[in-house]
C-alpha positions as CSV (number, residue, x, y, z in Angstrom):
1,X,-28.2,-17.6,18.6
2,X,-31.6,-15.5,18.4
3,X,-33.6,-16.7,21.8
4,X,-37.3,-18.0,21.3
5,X,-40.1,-15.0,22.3
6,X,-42.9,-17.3,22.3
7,X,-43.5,-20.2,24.5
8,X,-46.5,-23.0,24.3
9,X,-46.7,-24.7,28.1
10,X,-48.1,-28.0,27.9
11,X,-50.2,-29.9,30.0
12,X,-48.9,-33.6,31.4
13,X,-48.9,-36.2,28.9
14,X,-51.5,-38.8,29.5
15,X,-52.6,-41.2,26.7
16,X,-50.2,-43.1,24.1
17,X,-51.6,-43.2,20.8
18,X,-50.4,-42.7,17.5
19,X,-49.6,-39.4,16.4
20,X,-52.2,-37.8,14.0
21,X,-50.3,-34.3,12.9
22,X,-47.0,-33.5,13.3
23,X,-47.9,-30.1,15.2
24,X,-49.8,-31.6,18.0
25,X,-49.8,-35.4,19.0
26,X,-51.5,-37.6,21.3
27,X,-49.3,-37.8,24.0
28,X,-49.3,-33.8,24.5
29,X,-52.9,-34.2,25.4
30,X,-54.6,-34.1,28.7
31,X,-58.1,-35.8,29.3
32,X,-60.2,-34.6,32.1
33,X,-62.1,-37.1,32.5
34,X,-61.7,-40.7,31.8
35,X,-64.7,-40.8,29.4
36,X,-63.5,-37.9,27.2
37,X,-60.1,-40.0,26.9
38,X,-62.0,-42.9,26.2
39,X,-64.1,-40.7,23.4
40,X,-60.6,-39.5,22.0
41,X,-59.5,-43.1,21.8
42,X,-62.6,-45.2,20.0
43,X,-62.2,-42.5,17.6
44,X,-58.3,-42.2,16.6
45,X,-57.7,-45.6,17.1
46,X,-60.7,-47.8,15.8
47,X,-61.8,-44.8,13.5
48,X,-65.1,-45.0,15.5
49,X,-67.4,-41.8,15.1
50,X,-69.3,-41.1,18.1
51,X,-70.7,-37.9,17.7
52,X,-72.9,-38.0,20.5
53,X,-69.7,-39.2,23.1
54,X,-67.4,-36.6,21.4
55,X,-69.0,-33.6,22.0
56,X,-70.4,-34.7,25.4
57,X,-66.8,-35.2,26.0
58,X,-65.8,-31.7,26.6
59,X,-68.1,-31.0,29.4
60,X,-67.4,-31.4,33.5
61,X,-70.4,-31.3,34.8
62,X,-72.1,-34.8,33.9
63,X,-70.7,-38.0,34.8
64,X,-71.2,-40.9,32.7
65,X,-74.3,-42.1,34.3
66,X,-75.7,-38.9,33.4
67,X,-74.4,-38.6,30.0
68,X,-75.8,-42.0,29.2
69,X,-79.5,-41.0,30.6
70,X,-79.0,-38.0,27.9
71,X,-78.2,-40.2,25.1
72,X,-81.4,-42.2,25.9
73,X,-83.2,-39.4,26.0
74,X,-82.0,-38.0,22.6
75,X,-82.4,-41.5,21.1
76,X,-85.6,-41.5,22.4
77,X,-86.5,-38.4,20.8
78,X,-84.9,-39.7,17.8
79,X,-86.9,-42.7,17.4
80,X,-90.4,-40.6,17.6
81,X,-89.5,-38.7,14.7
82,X,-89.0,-41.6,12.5
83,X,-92.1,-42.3,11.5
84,X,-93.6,-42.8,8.0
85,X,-95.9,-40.3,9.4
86,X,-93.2,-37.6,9.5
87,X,-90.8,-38.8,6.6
88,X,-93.1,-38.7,4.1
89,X,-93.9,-35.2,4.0
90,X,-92.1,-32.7,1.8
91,X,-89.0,-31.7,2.6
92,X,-90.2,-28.0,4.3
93,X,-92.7,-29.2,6.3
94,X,-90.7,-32.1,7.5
95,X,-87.7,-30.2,8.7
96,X,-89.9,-27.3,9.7
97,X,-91.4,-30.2,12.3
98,X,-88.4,-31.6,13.1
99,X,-86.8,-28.7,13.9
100,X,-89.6,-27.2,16.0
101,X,-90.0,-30.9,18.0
102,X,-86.2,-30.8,19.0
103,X,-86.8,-27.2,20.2
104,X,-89.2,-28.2,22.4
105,X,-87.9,-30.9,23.4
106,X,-84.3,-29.7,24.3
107,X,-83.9,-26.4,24.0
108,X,-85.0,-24.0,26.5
109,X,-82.3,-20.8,26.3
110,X,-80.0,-19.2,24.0
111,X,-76.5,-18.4,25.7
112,X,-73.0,-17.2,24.2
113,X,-71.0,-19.8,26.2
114,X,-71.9,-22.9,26.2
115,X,-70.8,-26.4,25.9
116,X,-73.0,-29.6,24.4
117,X,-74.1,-31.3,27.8
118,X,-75.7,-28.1,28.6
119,X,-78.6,-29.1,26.6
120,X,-78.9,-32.0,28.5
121,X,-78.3,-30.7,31.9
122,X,-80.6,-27.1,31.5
123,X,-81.2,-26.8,27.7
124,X,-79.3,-24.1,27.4
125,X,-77.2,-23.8,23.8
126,X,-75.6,-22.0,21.8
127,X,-74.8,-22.4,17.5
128,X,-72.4,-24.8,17.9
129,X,-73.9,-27.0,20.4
130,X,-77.6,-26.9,19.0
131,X,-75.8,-27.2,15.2
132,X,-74.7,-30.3,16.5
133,X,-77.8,-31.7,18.1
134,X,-79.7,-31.5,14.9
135,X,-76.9,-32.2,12.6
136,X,-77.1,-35.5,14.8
137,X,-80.9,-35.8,14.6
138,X,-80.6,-35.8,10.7
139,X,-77.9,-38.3,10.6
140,X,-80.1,-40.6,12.1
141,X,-82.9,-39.5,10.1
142,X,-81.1,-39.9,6.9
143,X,-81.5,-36.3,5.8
144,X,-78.6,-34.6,3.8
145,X,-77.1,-31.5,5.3
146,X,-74.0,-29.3,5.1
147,X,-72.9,-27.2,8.2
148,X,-72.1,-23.6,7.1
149,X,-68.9,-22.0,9.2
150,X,-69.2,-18.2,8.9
151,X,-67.7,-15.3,11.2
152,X,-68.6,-16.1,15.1
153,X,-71.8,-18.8,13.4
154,X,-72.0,-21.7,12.5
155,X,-75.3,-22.9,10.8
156,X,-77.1,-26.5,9.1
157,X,-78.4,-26.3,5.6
158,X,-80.7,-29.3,5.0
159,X,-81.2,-30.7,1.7
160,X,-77.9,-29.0,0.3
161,X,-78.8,-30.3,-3.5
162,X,-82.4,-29.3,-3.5
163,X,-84.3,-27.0,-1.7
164,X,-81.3,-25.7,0.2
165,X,-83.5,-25.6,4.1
166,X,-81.4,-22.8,6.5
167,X,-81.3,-24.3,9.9
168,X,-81.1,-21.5,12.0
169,X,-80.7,-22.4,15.8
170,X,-80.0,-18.7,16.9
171,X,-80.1,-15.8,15.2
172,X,-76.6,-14.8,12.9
173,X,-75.8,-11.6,15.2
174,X,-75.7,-14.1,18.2
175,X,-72.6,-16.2,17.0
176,X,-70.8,-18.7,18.5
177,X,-68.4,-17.1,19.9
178,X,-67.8,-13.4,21.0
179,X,-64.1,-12.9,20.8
180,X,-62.4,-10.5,23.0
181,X,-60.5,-8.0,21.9
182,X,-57.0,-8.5,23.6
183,X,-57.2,-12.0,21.5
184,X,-58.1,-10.6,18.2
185,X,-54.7,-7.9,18.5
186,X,-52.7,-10.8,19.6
187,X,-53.9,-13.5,16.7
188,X,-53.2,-10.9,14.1
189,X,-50.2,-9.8,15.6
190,X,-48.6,-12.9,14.8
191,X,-49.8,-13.4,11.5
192,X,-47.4,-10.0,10.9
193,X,-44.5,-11.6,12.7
194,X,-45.0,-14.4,10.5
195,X,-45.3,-11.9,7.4
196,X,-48.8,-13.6,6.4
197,X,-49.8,-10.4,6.9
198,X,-47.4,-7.7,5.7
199,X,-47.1,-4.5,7.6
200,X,-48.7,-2.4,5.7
201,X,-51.8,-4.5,5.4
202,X,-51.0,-4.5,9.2
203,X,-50.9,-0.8,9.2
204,X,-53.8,0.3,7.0
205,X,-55.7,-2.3,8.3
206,X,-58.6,-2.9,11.1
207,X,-57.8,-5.5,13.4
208,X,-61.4,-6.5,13.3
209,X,-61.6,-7.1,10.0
210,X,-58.0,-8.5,9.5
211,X,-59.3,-11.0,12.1
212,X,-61.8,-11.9,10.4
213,X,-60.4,-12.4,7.1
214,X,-58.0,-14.7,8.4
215,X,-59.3,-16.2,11.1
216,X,-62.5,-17.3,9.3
217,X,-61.5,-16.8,5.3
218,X,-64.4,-17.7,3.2
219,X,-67.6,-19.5,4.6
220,X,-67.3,-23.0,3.5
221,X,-69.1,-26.5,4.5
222,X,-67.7,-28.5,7.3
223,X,-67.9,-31.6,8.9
224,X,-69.7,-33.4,11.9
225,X,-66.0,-33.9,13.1
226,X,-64.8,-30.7,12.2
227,X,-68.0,-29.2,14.4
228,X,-66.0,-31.3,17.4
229,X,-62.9,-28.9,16.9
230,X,-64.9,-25.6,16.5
231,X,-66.5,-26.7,20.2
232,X,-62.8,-27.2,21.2
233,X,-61.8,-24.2,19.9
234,X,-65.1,-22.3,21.7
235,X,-63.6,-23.9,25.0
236,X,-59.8,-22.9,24.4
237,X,-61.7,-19.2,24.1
238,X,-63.1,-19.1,26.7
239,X,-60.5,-20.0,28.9
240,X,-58.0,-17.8,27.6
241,X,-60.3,-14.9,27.7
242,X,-60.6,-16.2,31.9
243,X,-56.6,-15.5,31.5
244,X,-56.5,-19.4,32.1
245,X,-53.6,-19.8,29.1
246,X,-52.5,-23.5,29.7
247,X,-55.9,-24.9,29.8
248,X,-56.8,-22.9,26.9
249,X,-53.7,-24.4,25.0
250,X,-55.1,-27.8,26.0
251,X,-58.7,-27.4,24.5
252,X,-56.6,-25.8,21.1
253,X,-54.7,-29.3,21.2
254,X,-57.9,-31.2,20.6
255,X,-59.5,-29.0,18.6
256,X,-56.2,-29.2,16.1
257,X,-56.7,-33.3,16.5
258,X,-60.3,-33.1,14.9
259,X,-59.9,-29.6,12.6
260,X,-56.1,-29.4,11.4
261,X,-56.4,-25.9,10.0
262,X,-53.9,-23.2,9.5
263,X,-56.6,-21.0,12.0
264,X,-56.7,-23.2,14.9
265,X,-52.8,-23.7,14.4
266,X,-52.4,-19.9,14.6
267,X,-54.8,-19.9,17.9
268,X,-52.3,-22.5,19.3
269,X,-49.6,-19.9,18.8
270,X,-51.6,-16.7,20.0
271,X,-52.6,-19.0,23.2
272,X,-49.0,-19.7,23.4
273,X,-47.9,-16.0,23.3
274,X,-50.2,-15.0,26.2
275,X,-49.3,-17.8,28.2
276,X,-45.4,-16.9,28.0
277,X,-46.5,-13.6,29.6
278,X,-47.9,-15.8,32.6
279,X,-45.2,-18.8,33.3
280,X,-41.2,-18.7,32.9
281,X,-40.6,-21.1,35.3
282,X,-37.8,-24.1,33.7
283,X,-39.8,-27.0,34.7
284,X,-41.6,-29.7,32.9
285,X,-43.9,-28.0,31.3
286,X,-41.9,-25.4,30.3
287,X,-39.8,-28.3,28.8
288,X,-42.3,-30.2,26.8
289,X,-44.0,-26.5,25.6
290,X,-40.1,-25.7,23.9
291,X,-40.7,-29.2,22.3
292,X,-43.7,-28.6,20.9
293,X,-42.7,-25.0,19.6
294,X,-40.2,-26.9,17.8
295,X,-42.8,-28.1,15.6
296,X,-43.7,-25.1,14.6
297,X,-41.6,-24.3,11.8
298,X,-43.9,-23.3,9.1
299,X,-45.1,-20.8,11.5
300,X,-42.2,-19.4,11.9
301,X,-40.3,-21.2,15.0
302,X,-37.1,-21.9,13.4
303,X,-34.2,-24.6,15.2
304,X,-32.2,-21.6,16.2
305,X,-34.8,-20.1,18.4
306,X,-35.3,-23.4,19.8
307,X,-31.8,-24.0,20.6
308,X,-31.0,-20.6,21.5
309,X,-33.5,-20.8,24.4
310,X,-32.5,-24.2,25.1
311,X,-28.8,-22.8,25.7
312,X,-30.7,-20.0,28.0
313,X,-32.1,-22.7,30.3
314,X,-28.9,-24.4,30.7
315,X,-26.9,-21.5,31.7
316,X,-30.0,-21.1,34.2
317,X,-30.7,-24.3,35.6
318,X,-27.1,-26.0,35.4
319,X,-24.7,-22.7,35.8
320,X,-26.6,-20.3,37.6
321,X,-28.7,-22.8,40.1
322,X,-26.2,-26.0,40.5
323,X,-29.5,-28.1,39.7
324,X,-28.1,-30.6,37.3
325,X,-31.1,-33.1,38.2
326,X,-33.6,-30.7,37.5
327,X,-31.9,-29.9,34.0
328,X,-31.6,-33.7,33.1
329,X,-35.7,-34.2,34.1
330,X,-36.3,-31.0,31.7
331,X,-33.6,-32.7,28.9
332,X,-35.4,-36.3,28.9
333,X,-39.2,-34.5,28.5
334,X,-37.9,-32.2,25.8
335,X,-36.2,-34.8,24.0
336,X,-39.5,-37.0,24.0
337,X,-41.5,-34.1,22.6
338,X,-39.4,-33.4,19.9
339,X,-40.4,-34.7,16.5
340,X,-37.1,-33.4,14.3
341,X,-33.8,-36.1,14.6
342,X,-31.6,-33.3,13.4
343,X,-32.6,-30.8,16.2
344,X,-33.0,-33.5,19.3
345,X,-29.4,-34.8,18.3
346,X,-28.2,-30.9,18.5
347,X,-30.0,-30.5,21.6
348,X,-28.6,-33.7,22.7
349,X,-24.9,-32.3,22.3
350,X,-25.9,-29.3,24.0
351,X,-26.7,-31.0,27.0
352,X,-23.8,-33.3,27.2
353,X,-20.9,-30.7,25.8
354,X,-22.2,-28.3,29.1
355,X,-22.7,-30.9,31.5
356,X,-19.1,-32.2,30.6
357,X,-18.0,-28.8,30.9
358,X,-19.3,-27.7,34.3
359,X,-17.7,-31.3,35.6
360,X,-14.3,-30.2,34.1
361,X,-14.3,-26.9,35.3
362,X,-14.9,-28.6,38.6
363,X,-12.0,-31.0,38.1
364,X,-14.1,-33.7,37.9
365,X,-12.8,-35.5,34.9
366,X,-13.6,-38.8,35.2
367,X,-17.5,-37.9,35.9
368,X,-16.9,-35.5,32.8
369,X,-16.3,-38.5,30.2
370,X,-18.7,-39.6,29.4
371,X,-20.6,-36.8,28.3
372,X,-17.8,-35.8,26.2
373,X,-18.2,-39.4,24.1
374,X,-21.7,-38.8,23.9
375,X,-20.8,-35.5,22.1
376,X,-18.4,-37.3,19.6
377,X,-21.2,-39.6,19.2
378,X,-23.5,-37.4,18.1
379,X,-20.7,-34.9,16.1
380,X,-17.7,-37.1,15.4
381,X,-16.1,-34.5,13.9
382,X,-16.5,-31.7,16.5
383,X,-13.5,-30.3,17.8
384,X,-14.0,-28.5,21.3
385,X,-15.6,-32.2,22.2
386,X,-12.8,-34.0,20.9
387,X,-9.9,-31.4,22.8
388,X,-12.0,-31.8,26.3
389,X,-12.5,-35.7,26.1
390,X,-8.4,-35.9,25.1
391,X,-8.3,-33.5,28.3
392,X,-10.2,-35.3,30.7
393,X,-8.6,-39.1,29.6
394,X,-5.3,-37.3,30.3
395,X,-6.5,-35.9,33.5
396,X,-8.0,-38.7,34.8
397,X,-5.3,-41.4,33.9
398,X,-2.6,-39.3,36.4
399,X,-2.7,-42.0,39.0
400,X,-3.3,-45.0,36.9
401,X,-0.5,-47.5,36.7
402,X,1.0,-47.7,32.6
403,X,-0.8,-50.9,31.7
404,X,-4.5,-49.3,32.4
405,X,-3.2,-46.3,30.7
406,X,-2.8,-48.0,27.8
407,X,-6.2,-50.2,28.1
408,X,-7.8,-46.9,28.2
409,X,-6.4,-44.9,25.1
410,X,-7.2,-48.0,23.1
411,X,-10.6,-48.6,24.0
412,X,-12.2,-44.9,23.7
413,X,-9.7,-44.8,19.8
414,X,-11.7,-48.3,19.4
415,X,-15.2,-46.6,20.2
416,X,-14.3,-43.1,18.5
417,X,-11.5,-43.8,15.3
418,X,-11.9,-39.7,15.3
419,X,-9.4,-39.6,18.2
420,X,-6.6,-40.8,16.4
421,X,-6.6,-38.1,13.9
422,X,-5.8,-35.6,16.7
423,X,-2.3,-35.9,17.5
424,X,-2.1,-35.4,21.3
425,X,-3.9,-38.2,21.6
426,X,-1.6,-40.0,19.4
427,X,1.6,-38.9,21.8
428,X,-0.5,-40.4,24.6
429,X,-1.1,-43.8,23.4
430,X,2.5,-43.5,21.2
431,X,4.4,-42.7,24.7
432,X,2.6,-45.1,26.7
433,X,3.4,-47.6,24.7
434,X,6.7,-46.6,25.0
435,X,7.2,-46.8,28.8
436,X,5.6,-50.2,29.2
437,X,8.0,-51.4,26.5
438,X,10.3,-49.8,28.7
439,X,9.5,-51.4,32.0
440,X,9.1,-54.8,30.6
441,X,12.3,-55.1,29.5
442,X,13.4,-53.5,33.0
443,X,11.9,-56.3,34.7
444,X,13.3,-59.0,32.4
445,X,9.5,-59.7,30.0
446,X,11.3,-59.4,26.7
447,X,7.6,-61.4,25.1
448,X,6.0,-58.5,26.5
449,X,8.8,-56.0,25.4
450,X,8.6,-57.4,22.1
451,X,4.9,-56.8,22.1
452,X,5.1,-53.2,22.7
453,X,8.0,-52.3,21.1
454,X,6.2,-53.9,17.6
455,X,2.1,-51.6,18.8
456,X,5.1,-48.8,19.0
457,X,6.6,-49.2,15.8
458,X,3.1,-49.8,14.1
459,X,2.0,-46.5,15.2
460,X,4.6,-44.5,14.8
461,X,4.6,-45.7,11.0
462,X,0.9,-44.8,11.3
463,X,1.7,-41.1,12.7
464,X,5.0,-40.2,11.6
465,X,4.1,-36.9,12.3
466,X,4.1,-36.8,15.8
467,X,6.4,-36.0,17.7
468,X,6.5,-38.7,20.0
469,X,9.0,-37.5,23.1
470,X,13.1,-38.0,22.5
471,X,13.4,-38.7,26.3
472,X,11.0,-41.8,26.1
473,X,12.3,-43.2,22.6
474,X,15.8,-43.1,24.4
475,X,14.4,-45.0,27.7
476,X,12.5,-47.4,25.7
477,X,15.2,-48.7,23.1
478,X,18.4,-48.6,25.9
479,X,15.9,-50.5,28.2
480,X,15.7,-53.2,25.1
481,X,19.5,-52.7,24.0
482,X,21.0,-53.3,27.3
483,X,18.6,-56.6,28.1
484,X,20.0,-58.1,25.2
485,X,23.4,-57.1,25.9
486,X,23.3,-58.6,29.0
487,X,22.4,-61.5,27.5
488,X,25.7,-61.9,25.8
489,X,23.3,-60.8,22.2
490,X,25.3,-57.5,20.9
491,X,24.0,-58.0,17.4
492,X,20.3,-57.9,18.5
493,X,21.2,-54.9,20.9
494,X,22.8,-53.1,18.1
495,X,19.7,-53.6,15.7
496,X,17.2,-52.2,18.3
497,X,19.8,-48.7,19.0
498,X,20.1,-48.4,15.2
499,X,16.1,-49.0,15.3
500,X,15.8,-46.3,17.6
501,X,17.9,-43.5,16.4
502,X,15.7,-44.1,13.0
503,X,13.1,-43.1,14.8
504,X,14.6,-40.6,17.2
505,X,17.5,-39.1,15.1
506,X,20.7,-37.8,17.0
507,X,19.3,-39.1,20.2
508,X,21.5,-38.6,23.2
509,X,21.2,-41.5,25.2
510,X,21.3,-43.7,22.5
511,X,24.1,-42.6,20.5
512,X,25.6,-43.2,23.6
513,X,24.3,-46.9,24.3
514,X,25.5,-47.6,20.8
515,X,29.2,-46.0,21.1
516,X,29.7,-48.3,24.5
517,X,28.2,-51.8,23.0
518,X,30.8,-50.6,19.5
């Protein structure tokens, strides 16, 4: 199987709500602080838009005392501007004023990276953040606006149906975003390896402007929320371009929540493929990253690249290291991030059918079984599970006495009918039942020797073609021959020697029983 080349570590899992996109759920997510989880959970679960609490959530360096002093403040703000005095000029001149009172009032500096509490704590912002304050300042006001996305700027149009009034909180050449390099080559190098970009276009083209074109697309309108995810996506930035790959995934994560676009999907895989570079280690985050690869299959993550790495960590972890524990922590956090049935039940066999294995190998057969009936479980029909169990339940029953033999073979061909279609397993049960008949009527229990000379009889019917073993047939039925004879009953003995050479053709023994008793 072709072995996954990209990897996308995930962070501990921390909040339990319901999924919103198959490609990135809830329960991948880590909060950093409690109110950002808090923010994250008003909104997904009650559908409650906090604007103000959302993009504050993203931010370290306030705590909530301080964020709420900064809501005040911008409510505050707010509440001067909406005044009849104000709201009934023209539309110009109105958001001319507005726009030049919120300046002065919060913003002092223009920087590249920047995050929304930064107005709050030193009025410094950027497009996104500032975008966001007045986009805020407007809803309250009641004044219609689009937000523009462009190339690295984002921007507010107010009045979109009218007089069409650019909002410009930094100049275009400014952006929101500078994006290095290094991350450019490796975003559009996996749009080749996913052939949304052919290799000639890959060729011919400039990485620049192949970024562009698909990172971006067209400028189009967005929303308030969708602003949330572009200052997600800002943070995932600049943390991968500090080499800091798992937190970057983490901000991607949210951002996807809030803008589910084929781009921000696409910077979840590029932030995946240069955190590969940084972690191998088979823990649990390695674990829950496969899983959520796994989800990836539009992108081009198929199940065999999922399984084929899965198989690598096994040979590692369970083969290679002896650390069965380990491998069974890494198999339950997989399993849980996992979306697809079909591929956690394959993955499920995987880990059973080579755990079984190793414990068989190792002689261990009774340890080994019940693996091996999980695997028929999950693929009744499979035949290297079915061979091993049939192994191991002969193995394992070498020192039981007949009757638990017996108890045995009937209750795993009760829990898995599949076992009677192989035909060692049919021997087994077919000659235990023969011996106890046997030893029953050794010991004078012809009820009992009655009872499993009929379960014989039935089965062999059943499976006529085994061949069930001459040597037992020949016990079995002389065992039952010469109790009756004894008993002064040569018809019945005679019936159960003609019984048995039906069965057992020719047989010695009994050819022999039947010539004395004649």
């Amino acid at each position: 199987m072709k072995a996954l080349r990209l990897f996308v570590p995930l962070v501990l899992l921390s909040v339990a709500l319901p999924a919103q996109d198959s490609l990135v759920n809830f329960r991948d997510i880590a909060f950093r602080s409690e109110f950002e989880k808090s923010a994250f959970a008003r909104y997904f679960n009650t559908k409650q838009f906090d604007p103000f609490s959302l993009f504050m959530a993203s931010g370290q360096s306030l705590n909530e005392t301080d964020i709420r002093n900064a809501q005040e403040k911008f409510n505050g703000q707010v509440s001067l501007l909406n005044s009849e005095k104000i709201l009934a000029k023209k539309n110009d001149k109105k958001v001319k004023l507005i726009y030049d009172d919120v300046h002065a009032a919060f913003l002092r500096k223009y920087e590249l990276e920047n995050r929304f509490e930064d107005i709050f704590k030193n009025g410094f912002y950027n497009c996104v953040s500032a975008s966001a304050l007045y986009a805020m300042v407007f809803d309250q006001l009641k004044i219609p606006y689009v937000i523009k996305e462009k190339p690295t700027h984002v921007y507010l149009i107010a009045y979109p149906a009218a007089e069409r009034i650019i909002v410009e909180t930094t100049t275009p050449a400014g952006g929101s975003l500078a994006i290095n390099q290094q991350f450019k080559q490796s975003y559009v190098k996996i749009l080749r390896d996913q052939k949304v970009i052919s290799a000639n276009e890959y060729s011919a083209g400039n990485v620049n402007a192949l970024f562009d074109k698909f990172y971006f697309g067209d400028d189009k309108n967005i929303t308030l929320t969708e602003l949330v995810g572009i200052q997600y996506s800002n943070e995932g930035i600049y943390h991968s371009q500090n080499k800091n790959h798992a937190e970057a995934l983490t901000q991607f994560q949210k951002s996807y929540l809030f803008y589910p676009s084929e781009r921000v999907a696409n910077m979840l895989l590029a932030s995946a493929h240069e955190l590969f570079r940084d972690r191998e280690s088979k823990d649990s985050v390695h674990a829950a990253t496969l899983g959520l690869m796994s989800r990836f299959g539009k992108y081009g993550i198929t199940s065999d690249m999922i399984k084929g790495e899965y198989a690598n960590v096994i040979q590692d972890l369970l083969f290679n290291r002896s650390q069965a524990e380990k491998l069974r922590i890494y198999h339950r956090i997989l399993m849980s991030s996992v979306s697809s049935k079909g591929l956690r039940d394959d993955l499920d066999f995987f880990f059973n059918y080579e755990n079984g294995r190793l414990l068989y190998n190792q002689a261990r057969y009774k340890d080994a079984l019940p693996f091996f009936e999980k695997c028929l479980e999950l693929q009744p029909g499979n035949q290297d599970g079915t061979r091993i169990l049939i192994a191991c339940v002969a193995e394992s029953s070498k020192n039981k006495v007949n009757s638990e033999i017996i108890r045995l073979l009937e209750e795993y061909s009760a829990k898995h009918p599949i076992l009677l279609e192989n035909n060692i397993y049919n021997e087994m049960l077919g000659a235990a039942y023969l011996i106890e008949m046997r030893n029953m009527f050794s010991t004078g229990n012809p009820a009992q020797g009655e009872k499993f000379k009929g379960l014989f009889e039935a089965f062999q019917v059943k499976h006529s073609e085994v061949a069930f073993n001459h040597y037992l047939i020949g016990d079995a039925y002389s065992a039952a021959a010469v109790y009756y004879f004894k008993k002064g009953n040569t018809p019945k003995a005679r019936t159960i020697l003609n019984k048995g050479l039906s069965i057992s053709p020719n047989n010695y023994e009994l050819t022999t029983r039947k010539n004395m008793i004649n």
